[in-house]
C-alpha positions as CSV (number, residue, x, y, z in Angstrom):
1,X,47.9,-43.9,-93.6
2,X,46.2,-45.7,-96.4
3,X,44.7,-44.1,-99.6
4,X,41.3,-44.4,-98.8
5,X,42.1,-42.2,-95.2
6,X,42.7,-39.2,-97.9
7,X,40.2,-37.2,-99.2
8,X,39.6,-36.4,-102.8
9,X,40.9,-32.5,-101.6
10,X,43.7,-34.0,-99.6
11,X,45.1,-35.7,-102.0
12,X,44.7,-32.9,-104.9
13,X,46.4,-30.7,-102.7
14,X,49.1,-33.2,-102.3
15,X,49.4,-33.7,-106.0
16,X,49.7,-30.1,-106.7
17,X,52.9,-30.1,-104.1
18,X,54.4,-32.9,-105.7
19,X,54.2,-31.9,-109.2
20,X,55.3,-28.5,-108.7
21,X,58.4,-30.1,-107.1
22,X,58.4,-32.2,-110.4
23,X,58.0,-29.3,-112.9
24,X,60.9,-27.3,-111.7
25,X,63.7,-28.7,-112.5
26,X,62.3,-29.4,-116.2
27,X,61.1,-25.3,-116.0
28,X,65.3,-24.9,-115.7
29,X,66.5,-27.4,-118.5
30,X,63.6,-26.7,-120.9
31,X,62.6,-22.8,-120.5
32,X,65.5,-21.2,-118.6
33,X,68.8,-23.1,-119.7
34,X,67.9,-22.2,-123.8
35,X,67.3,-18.6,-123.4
36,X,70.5,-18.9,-120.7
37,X,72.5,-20.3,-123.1
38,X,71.5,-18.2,-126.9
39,X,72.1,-14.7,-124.4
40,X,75.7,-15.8,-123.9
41,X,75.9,-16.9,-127.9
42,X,75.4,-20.5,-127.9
43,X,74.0,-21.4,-131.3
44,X,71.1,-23.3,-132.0
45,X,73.0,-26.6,-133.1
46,X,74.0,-26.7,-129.3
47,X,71.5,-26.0,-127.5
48,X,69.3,-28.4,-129.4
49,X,71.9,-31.1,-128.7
50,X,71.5,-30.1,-125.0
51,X,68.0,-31.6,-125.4
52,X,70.0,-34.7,-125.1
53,X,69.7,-33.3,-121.1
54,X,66.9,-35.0,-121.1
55,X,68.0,-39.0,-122.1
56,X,67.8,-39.3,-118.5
57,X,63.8,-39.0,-118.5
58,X,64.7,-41.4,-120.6
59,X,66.3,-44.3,-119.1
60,X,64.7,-44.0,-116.0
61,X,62.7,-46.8,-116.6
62,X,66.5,-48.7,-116.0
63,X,66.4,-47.8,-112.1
64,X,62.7,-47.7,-111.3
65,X,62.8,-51.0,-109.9
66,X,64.7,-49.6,-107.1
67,X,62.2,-46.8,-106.6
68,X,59.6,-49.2,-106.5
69,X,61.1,-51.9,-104.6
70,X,63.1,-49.9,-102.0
71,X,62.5,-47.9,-99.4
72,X,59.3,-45.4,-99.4
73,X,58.7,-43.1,-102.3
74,X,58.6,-40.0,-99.7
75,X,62.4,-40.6,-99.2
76,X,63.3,-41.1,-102.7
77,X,61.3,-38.0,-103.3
78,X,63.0,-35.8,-100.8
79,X,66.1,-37.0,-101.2
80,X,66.0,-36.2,-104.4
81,X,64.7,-32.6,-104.1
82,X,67.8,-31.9,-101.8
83,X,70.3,-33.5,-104.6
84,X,68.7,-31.0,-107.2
85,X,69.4,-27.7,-104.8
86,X,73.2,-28.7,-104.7
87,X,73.8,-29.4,-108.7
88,X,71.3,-26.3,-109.2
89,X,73.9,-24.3,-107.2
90,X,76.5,-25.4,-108.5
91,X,75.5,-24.2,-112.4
92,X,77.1,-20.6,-112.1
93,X,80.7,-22.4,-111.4
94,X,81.1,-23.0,-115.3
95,X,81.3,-20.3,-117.9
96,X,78.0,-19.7,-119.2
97,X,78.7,-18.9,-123.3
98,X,80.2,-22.8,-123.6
99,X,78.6,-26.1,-122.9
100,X,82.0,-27.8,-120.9
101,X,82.5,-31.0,-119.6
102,X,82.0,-29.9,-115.9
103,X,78.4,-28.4,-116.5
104,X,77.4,-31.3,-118.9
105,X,78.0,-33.7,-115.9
106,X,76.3,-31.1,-113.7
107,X,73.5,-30.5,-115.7
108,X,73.2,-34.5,-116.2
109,X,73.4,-35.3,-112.8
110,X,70.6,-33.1,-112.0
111,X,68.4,-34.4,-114.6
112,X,69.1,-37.6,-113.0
113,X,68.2,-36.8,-109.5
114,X,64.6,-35.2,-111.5
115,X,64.1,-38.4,-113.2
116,X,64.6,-40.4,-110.4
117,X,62.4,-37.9,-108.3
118,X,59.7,-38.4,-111.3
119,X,59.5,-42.5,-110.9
120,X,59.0,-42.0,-106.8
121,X,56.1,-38.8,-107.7
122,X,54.7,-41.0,-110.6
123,X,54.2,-44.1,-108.7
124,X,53.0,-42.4,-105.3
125,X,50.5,-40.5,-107.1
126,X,49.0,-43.4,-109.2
127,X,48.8,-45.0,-105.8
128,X,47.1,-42.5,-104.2
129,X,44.4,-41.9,-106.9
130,X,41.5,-44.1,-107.6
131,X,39.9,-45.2,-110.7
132,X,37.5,-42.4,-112.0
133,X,39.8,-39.4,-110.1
134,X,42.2,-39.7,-113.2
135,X,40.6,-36.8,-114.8
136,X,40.3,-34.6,-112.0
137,X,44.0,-35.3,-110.9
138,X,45.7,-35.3,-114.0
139,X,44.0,-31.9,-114.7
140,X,45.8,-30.9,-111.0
141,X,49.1,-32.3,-111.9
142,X,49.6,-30.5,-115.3
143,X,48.3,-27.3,-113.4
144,X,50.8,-27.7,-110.8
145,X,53.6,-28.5,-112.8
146,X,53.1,-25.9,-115.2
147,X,52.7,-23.7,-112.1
148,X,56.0,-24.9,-111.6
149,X,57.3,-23.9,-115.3
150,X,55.8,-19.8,-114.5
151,X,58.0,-19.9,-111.7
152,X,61.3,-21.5,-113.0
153,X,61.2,-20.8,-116.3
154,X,59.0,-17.2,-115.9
155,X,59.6,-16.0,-112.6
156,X,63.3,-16.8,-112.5
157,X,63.7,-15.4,-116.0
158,X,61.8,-12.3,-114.7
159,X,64.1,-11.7,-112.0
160,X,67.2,-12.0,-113.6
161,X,67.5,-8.7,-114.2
162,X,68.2,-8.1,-110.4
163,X,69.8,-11.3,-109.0
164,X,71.8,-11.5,-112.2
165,X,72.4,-15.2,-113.9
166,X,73.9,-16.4,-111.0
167,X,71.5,-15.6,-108.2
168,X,68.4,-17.0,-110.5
169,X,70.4,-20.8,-110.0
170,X,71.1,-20.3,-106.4
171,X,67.6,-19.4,-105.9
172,X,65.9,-22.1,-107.7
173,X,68.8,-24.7,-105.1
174,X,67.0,-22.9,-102.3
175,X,63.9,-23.6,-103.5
176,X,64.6,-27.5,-104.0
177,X,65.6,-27.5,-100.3
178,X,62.3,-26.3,-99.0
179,X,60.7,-28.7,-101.0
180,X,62.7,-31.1,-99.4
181,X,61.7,-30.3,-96.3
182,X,57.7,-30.5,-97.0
183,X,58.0,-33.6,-99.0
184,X,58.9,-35.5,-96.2
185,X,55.3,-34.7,-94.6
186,X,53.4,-36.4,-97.5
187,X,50.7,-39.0,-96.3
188,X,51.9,-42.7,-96.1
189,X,50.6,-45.1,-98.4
190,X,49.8,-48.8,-97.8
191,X,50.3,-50.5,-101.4
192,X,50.4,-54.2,-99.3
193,X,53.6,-56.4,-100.0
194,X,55.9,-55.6,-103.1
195,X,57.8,-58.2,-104.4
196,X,61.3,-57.5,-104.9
197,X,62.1,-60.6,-107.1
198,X,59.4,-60.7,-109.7
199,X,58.3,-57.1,-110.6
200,X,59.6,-58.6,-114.1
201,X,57.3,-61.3,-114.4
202,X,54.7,-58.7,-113.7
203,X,55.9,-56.4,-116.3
204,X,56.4,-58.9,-118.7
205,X,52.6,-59.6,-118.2
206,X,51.7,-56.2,-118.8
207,X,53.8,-56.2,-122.1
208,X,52.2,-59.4,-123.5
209,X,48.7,-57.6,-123.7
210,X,47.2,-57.1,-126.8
211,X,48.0,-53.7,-128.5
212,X,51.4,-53.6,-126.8
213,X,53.1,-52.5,-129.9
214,X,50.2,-50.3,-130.8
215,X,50.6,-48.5,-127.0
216,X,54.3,-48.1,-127.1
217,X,53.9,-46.5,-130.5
218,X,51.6,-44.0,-130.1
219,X,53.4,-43.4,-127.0
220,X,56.5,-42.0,-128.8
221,X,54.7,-40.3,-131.2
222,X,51.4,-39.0,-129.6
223,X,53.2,-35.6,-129.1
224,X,56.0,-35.5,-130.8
225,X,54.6,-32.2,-132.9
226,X,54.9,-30.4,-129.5
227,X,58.1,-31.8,-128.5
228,X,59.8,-31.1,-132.1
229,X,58.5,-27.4,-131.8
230,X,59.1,-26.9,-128.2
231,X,63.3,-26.8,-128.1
232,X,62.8,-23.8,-131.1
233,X,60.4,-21.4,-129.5
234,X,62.4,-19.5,-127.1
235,X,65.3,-19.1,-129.5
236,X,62.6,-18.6,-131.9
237,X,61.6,-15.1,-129.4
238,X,65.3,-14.4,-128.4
239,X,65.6,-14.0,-132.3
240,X,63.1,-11.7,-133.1
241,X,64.6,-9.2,-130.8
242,X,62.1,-9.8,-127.3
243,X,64.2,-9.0,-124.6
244,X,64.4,-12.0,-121.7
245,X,62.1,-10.3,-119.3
246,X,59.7,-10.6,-121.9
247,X,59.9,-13.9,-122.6
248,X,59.8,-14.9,-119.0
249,X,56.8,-12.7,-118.7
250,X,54.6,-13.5,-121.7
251,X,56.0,-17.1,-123.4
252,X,56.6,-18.8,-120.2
253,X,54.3,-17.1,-117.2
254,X,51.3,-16.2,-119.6
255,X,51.9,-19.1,-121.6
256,X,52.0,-21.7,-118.5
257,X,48.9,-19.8,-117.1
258,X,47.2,-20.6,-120.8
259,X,48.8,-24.2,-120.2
260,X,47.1,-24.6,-116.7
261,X,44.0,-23.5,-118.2
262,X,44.1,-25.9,-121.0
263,X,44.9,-28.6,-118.6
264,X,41.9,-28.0,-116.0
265,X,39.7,-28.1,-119.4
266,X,41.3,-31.1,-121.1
267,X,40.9,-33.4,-117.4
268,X,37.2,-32.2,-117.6
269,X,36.5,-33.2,-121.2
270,X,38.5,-36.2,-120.8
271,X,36.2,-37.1,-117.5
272,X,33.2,-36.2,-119.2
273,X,33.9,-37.5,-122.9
274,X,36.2,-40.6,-121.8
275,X,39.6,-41.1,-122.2
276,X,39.5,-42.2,-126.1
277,X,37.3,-38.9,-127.3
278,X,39.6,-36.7,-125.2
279,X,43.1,-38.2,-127.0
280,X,41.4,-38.0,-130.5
281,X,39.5,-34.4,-130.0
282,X,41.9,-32.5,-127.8
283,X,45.0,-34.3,-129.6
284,X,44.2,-32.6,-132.9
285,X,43.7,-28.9,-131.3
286,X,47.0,-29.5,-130.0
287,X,48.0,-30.3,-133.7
288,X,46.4,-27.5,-135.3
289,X,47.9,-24.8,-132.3
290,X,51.4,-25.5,-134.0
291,X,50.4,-23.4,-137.0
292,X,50.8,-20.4,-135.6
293,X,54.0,-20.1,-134.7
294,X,54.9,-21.3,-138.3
295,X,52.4,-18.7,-139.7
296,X,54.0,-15.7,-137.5
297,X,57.4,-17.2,-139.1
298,X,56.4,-17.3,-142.2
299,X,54.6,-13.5,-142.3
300,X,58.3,-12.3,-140.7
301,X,56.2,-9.1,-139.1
302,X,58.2,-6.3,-138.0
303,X,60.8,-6.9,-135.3
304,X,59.7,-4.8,-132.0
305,X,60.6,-1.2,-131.3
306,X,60.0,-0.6,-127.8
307,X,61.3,-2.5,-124.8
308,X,59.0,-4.6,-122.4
309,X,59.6,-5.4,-119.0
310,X,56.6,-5.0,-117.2
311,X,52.8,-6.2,-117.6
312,X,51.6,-2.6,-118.4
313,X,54.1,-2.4,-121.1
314,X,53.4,-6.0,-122.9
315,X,49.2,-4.9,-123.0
316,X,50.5,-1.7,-124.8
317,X,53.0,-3.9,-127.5
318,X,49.9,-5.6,-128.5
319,X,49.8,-2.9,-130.8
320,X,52.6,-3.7,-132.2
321,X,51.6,-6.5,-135.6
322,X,54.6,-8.5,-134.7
323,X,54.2,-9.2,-131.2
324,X,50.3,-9.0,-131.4
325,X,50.9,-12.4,-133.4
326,X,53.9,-13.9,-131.3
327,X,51.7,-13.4,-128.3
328,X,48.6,-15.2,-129.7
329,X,50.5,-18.1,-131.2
330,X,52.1,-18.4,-128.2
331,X,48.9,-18.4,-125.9
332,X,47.0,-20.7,-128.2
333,X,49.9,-23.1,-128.6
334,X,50.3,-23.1,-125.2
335,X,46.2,-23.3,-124.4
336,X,45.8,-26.7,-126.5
337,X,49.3,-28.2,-125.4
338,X,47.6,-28.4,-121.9
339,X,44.7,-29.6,-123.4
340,X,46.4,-32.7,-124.7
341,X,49.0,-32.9,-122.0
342,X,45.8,-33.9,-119.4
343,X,44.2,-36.4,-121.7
344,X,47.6,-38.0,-122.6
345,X,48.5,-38.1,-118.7
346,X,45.0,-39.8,-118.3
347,X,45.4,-42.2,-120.6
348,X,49.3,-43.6,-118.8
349,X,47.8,-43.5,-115.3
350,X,45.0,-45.5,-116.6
351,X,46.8,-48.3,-117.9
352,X,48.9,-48.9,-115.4
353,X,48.6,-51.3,-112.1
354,X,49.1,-49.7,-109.0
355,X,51.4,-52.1,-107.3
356,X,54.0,-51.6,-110.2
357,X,53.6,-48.4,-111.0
358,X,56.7,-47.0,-110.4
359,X,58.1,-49.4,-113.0
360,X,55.3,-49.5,-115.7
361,X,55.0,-45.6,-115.3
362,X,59.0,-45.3,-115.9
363,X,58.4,-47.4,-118.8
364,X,55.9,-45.4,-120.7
365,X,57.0,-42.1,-119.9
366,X,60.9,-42.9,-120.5
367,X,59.1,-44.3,-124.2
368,X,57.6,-40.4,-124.5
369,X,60.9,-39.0,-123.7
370,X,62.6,-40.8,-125.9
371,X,60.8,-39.1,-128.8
372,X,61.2,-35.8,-127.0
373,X,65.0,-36.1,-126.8
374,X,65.7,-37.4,-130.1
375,X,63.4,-34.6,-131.8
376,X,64.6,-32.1,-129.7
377,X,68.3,-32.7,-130.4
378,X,67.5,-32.5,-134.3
379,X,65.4,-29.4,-133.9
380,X,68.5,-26.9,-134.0
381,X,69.9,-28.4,-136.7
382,X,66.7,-28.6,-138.6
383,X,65.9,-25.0,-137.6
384,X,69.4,-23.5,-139.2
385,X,68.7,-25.8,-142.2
386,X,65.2,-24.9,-142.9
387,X,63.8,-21.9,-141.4
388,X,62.0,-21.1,-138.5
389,X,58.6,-21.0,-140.8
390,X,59.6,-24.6,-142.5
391,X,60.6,-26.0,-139.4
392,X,57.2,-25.3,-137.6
393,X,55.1,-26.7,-140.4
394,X,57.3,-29.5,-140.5
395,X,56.0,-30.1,-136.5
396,X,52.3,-29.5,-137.4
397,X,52.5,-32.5,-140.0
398,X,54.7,-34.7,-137.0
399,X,51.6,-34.4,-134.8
400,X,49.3,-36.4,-137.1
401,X,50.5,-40.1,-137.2
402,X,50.1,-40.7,-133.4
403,X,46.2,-40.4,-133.8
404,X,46.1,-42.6,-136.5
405,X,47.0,-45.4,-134.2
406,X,43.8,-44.5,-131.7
407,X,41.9,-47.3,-133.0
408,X,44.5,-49.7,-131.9
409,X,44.1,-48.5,-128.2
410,X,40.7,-49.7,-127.7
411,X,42.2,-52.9,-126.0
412,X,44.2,-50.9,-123.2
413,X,40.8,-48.3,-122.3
414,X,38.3,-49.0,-120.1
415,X,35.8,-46.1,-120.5
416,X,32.6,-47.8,-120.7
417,X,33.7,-49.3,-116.4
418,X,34.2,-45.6,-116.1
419,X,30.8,-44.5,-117.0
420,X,29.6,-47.6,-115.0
421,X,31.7,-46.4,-112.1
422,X,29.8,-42.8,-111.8
């Protein structure tokens, strides 16, 4: 089945499969493996160097000529999903209060299998879409994946208290494995001949464009506020004395449902006001957002006094100063992350050619994770040096050099064809 057999519905409700699937396993490393980890008294040096989980996201871009070139993205994708239920069972085999070699190589190997499983998802999905359905799809994908985050790194926090650490990573494997299963249905796509033997010469192409160095720039930096803050904010709640159920509840399951929302707003605006508008307006809420968290840090309100387990009981601790402002930082940072998450994805789908997307998609978003890593690994350190308050000021001012190299963009955005298009 070619693209143009799918229907814009079709394939939004294919997109919001596939990037559920994709949001899972980073829901586990990102949201439930920190609070995991600072429970059984980890400190926050290590599990910021676990952001180095992530490298990779990374490298990806080093075997996505495989992806691209081999077989069909449906079988990298389900394959995949079945290779991330077995290393996500096997997590409880190691001690959970140290970081030993036999879960470093399982928690790599599963991050592998996700990045590999992002190239095939990426590449199908830029495949699938059309030019002038960024906005509308992008906005889906964030909202699926951060659907995705509510339920690995909410819902599975949530129910910890009653399947216990061990039963939350045997059932996020069986989750993978039904995923598995479905992905294999996803429509086929006809994408014409791929050459196996000069994808290079192709990329090499692409690289040679004008603005080049401006676009891999802003790539690593773009949103590098958000991914310096993001490693700190559930040790950041585990240390002011919220209980786990409550951060699964409100920081990850309200926050994602903020995050989707921001996400279905920012693929509007960024349809409506073009992709350029959308990463300079919606780019500096998402700047601004990381203020309060290093305001509620800095104020050091009252630590909570009665427990919260229950969506009844965290409307009544909004009396409560301290988490009255811990919940709205959290919502707003959240709101305005989506926001700038959709016109960032926009903006990567649009510059890339379909027939090597798997490859020039790898390549950008391994650039982005770069960033993410490296700050992330520092973030602990920098935390326990600086303060929670210092520390998420100092992520506020990272933000701001990524939109100063906007105007060096114009090159690689077509907005005024998009207009033309509608």
């Amino acid at each position: 089945m070619g693209r143009g057999a799918v229907s814009l519905r079709g394939k939004l409700a294919w997109i919001a499969l596939l990037y559920f699937a994709e949001g899972m396993p980073f829901g586990i490393v990102k949201d439930v493996l920190p609070v995991y980890f600072r429970v059984h008294d980890v400190d926050l040096t290590e599990i910021g160097l676990a952001s180095l989980l992530g490298l990779p996201w990374t490298l990806k871009v080093l075997w996505s000529p495989l992806v691209d070139g081999y077989g069909r993205r449906k079988d990298w994708i389900a394959g995949c999903l079945a290779a991330l239920g077995t290393f996500s069972a096997a997590i409880p085999l190691f001690p959970a209060g140290q970081l030993t070699l036999g879960l470093w190589i399982t928690l790599i190997a599963l991050t592998v299998a996700s990045a590999t499983q992002d190239i095939a998802i990426d590449a199908y999905t830029i495949g699938l879409v059309r030019d002038g359905e960024e906005g509308d799809a992008n906005g889906v994908r964030v909202s699926a994946y951060r659907v995705a985050l509510i339920f690995a790194g909410g819902g599975l926090l949530l129910v910890q208290a009653w399947l216990g650490w061990d039963g939350v990573f045997w059932a996020a494997a069986a989750v993978f494995f039904v995923l598995a299963v479905i992905a294999r249905a996803t429509p086929e796509l006809d994408l014409g001949e791929r050459d196996q033997t000069e994808w290079w010469q192709t990329l090499l192409v692409w690289l040679r464009r004008p603005g080049a160095a401006a676009l891999f720039a802003f790539i690593l930096i773009y949103k590098l506020g958000d991914a310096a803050m993001a490693p700190m904010v559930k040790p950041f709640w585990v240390d002011r004395g919220l209980a786990v159920e409550e951060i699964g509840l409100v920081s990850t399951t309200f926050g994602v449902a903020a995050t989707i929302a921001g996400a279905l707003v920012g693929g509007r605006l960024t349809d409506r006001w073009g992709i350029f508008s959308g990463l300079l307006l919606l780019g500096l809420a998402q700047a601004l957002s990381n203020l309060g968290y290093a305001g509620v840090a800095w104020l050091d309100p009252p630590p909570p006094t009665t427990e919260i387990s229950s969506l009844v009981g965290a409307g009544a601790a909004l009396l409560e100063p301290g988490r009255f402002l811990t919940y709205a930082a959290s919502l707003v940072e959240s709101f305005t992350g989506g926001l700038g998450t959709a016109a960032f994805l926009s903006f990567l789908m649009h510059v890339c050619d379909k027939r090597q997307a798997a490859i020039q998609y790898a390549l950008l978003s391994a650039v982005f994770a770069l960033s993410r890593d490296v700050a992330g690994a520092a973030s602990g350190w920098a935390t326990s040096r600086l303060g929670y308050d210092a520390y998420f000021l100092l992520t506020f001012a990272l933000a701001f050099p990524g939109l100063g190299l906007l105007p060096f963009l114009r090159p690689w955005i077509r907005d005024g064809e998009r207009a033309d298009r509608r």
